[in-house]
C-alpha positions as CSV (number, residue, x, y, z in Angstrom):
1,X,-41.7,71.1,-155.2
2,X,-41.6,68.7,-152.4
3,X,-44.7,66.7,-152.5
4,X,-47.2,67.0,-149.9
5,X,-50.9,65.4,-148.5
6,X,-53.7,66.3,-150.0
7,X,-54.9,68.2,-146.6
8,X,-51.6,70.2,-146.0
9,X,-50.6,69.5,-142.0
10,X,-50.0,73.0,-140.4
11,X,-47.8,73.9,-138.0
12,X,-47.8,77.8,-136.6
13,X,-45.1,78.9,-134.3
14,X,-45.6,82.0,-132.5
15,X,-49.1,82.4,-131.0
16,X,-49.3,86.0,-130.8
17,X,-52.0,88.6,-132.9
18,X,-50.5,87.1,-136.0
19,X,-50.1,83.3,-135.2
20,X,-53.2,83.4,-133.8
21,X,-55.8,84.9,-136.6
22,X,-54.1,82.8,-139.3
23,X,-54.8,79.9,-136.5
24,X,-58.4,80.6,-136.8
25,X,-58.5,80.9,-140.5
26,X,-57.1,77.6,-141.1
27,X,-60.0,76.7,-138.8
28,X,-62.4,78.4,-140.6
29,X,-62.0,79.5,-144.3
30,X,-59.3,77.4,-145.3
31,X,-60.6,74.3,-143.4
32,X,-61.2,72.3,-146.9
33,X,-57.3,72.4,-147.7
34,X,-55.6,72.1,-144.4
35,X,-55.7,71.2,-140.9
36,X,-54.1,73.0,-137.8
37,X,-51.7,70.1,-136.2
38,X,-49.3,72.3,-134.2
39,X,-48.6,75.2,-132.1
40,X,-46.4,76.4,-130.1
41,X,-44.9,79.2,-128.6
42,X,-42.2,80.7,-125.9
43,X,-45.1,81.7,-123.8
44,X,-47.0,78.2,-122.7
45,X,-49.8,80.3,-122.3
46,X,-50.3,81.9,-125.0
47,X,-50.4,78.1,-126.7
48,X,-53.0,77.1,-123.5
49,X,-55.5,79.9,-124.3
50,X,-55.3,79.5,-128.2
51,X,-56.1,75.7,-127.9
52,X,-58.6,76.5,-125.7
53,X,-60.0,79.1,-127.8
54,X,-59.9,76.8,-131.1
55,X,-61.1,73.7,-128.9
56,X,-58.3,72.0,-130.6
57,X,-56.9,69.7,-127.4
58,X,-54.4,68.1,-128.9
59,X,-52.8,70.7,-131.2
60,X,-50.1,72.2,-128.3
61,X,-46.9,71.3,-128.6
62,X,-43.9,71.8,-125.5
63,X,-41.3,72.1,-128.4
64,X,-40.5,73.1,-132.0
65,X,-38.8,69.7,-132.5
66,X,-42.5,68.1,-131.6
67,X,-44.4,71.0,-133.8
68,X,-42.0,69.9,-137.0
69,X,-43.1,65.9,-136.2
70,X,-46.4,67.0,-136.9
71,X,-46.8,69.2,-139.9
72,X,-45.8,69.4,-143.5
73,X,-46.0,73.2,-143.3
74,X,-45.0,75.7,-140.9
75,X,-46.4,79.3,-140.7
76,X,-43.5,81.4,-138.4
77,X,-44.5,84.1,-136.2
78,X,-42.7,85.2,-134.3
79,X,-40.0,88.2,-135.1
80,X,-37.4,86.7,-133.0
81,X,-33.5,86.8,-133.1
82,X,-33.1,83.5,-134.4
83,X,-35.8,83.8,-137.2
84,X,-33.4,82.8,-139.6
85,X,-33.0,79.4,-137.4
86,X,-36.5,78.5,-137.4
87,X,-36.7,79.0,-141.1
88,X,-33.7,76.4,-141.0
89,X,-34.7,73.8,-139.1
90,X,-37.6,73.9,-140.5
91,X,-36.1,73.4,-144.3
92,X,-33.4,70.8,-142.6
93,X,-36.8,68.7,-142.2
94,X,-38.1,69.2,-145.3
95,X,-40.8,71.0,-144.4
96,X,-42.3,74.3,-146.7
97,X,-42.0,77.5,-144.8
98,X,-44.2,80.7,-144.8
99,X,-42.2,83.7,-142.8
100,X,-44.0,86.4,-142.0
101,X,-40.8,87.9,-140.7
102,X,-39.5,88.6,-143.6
103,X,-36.8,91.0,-142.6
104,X,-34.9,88.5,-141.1
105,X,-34.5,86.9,-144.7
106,X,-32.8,89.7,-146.3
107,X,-29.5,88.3,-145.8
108,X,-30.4,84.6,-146.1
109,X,-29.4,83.8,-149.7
110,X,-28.3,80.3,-147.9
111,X,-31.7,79.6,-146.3
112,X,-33.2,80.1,-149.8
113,X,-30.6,77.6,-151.8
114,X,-31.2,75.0,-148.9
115,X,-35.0,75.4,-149.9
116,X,-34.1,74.7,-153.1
117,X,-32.1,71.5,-152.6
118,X,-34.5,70.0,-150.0
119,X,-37.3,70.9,-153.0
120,X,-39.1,73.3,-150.3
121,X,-40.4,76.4,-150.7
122,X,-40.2,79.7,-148.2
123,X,-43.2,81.6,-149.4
124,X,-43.1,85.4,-148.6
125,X,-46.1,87.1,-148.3
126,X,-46.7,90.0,-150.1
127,X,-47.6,92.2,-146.7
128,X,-49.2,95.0,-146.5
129,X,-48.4,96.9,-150.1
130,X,-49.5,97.0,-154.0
131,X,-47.3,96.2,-157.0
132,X,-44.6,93.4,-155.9
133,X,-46.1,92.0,-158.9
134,X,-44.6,94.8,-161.6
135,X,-41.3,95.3,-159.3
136,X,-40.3,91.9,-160.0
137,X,-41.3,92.6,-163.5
138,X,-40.0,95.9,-163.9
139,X,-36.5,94.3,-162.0
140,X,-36.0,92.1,-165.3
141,X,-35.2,95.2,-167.3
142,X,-33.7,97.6,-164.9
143,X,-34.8,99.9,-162.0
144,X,-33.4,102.7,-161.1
145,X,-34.5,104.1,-157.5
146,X,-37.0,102.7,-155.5
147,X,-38.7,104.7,-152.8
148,X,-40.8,103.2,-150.0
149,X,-42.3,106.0,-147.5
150,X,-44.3,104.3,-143.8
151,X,-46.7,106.1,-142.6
152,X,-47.4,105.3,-139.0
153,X,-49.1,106.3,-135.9
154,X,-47.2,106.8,-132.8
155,X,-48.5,103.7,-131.2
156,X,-47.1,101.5,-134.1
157,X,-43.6,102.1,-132.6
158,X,-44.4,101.2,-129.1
159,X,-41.4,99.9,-127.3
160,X,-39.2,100.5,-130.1
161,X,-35.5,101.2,-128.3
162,X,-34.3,103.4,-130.8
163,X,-36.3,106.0,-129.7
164,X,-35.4,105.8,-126.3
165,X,-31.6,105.7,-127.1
166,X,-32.2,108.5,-129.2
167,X,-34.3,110.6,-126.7
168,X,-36.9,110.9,-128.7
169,X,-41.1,111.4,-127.1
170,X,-42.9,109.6,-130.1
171,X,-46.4,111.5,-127.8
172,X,-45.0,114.5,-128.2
173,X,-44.8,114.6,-132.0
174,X,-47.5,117.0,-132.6
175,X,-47.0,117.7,-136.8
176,X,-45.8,115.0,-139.1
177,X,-41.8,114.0,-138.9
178,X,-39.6,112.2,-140.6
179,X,-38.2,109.5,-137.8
180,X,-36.2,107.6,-140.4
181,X,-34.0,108.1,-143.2
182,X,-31.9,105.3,-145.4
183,X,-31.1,102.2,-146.7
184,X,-32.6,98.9,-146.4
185,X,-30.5,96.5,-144.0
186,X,-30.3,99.6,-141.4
187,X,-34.4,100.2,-141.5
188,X,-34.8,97.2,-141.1
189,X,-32.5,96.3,-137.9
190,X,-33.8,99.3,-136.3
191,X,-37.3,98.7,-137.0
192,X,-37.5,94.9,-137.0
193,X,-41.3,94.7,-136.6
194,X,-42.8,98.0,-138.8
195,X,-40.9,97.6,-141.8
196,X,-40.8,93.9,-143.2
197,X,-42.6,95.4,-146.5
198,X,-39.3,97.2,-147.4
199,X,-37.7,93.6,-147.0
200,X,-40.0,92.2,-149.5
201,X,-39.3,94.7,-151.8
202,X,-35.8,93.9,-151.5
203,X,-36.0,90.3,-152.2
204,X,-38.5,90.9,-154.8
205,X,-36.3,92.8,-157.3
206,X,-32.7,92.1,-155.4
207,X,-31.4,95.7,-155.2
208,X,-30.7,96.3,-151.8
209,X,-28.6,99.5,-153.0
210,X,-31.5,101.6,-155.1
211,X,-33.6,101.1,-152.3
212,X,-34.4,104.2,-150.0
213,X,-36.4,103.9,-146.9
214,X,-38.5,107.3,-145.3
215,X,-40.4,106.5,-142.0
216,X,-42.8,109.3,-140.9
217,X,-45.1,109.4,-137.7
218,X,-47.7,112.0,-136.5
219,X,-50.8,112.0,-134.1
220,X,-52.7,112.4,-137.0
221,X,-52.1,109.1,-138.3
222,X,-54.9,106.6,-137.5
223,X,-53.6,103.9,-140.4
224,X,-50.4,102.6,-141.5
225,X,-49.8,103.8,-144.9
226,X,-46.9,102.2,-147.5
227,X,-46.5,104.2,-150.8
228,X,-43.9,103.2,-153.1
229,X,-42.3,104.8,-156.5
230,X,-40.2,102.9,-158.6
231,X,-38.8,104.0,-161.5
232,X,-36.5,102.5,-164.3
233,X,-36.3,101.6,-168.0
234,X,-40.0,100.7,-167.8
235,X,-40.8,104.0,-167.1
236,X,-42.4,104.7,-163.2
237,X,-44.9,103.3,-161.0
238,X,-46.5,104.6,-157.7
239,X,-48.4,102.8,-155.3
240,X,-50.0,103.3,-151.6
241,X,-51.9,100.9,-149.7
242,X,-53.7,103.3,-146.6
243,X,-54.0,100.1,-144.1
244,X,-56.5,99.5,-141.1
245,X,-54.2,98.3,-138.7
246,X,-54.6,94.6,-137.1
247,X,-57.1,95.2,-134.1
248,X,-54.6,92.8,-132.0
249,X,-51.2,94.5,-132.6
250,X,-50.7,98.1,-133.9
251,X,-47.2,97.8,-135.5
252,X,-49.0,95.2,-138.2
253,X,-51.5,95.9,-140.8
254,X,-54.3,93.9,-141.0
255,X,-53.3,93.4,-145.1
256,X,-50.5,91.8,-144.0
257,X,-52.1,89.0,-142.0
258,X,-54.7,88.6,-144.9
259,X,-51.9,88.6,-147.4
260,X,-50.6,85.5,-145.6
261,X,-53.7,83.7,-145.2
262,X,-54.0,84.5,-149.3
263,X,-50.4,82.7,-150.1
264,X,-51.6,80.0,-147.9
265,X,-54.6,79.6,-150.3
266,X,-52.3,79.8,-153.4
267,X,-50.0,77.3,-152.2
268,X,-52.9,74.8,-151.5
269,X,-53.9,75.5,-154.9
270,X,-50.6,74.9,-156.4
271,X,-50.4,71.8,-154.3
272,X,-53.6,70.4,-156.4
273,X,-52.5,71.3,-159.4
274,X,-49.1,69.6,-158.9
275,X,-50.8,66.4,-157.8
């Protein structure tokens, strides 16, 4: 692993519910390994009221370019198009990487082998579900089907196109419905920023095909819920994480941003350790 100071330089791009409360943890709780060095974001305001807000003058940055010059890691935030550049130009300068977009990696096997040449790492969350741990174990003997079924509220789809292009009233859902049905790369195009778990469940075992994906939605949902059954030559596992969702945004749970602020803290200690 690429070395790095002893206080890891961060750099967050994206300044949005997410980029912004793992902002003010690295302000806060993880303080004694780290120090904020950069933000930025499309929106100059959004960076203007977040360095306001952290009283951090000097942190806002008018470009990416500038945000890389001044970190040694880079927390992305933003779900955009060209996730999977960001994640690149940030490995082209040899810088670590944590994406919370993590659907965007599913089909960058290159992004991960230029981490690995530059001696970086791309650290992935483990969102906002149970057992990634005993997938990738389970993975090493053989799995046979996995099943991930989302639970979410209405409101956790806001602005979603597909259910304007497919006519489709998500307030007029009275009973719980199934508003999704299949494979990984396709729940994840059409849901870009609800479904990044079934991305890391992808690249933790590598089985794109045994995957299934079921996406439900009622007015009676108040959390969003992730339950997961795998089974395989190790016999069968099932897990559900019932999350609060993330005060600021609805279409994350709030174990998801905690989960991120948790690898942060592993990485620092690994960082330690390799020194």
């Amino acid at each position: 692993m690429k070395k790095v100071p002893k206080k890891v330089r961060i750099g967050i791009v994206g300044c949005g519910a997410i980029g912004s409360r793992i902002a003010r943890s690295v302000n806060q709780e993880l303080k004694k390994d780290c120090a904020l060095k950069a933000i930025c974001d499309i929106d100059a305001r959004k960076v203007y009221a977040l360095s306001l807000e952290l009283g951090e003058k000097n942190i806002a940055k008018k470009s990416y370019n500038d945000l890389l010059e001044n970190c040694d890691l880079v927390v992305e935030a933003v779900n955009a198009q060209n996730t999977q550049g960001i994640v690149r130009q940030a490995l082209q300068a040899r810088k670590h990487i944590l994406a919370m977009s993590v659907g965007k990696l599913l089909n960058g096997q290159a992004l991960f082998k230029l981490a690995e040449k530059n001696k970086c790492k791309i650290l992935i969350p483990s969102g906002a579900i149970a057992g990634i741990d005993a997938i990738k174990a389970a993975s090493l003997k053989g799995i046979n089907q996995i099943t991930l079924i989302t639970r979410k509220p209405p409101s956790g789809f806001a602005s979603n196109t597909y259910f304007k292009e497919k006519g489709i009233n998500l307030f007029d859902i009275n009973s719980e419905k199934v508003i999704f049905e299949g494979d990984v790369n396709t729940a994840v195009k059409l849901f870009p920023q609800n479904i990044n778990v079934a991305a890391t469940i992808a690249l933790a075992c590598g089985l794109k095909d045994k995957i299934l994906i079921r996406i439900m939605t009622s007015q009676t949902y108040t959390m969003n819920s992730h339950e997961i059954e795998v089974s395989g030559d190790f016999g069968k596992m099932v897990s559900r994480t019932d999350n609060v969702v993330c005060p600021d945004n609805p279409k994350t749970s709030y174990l998801a941003v905690l989960s991120a602020i948790q690898t942060l803290k592993q990485f620092f200690q690994e960082v330690k350790i390799g020194t």
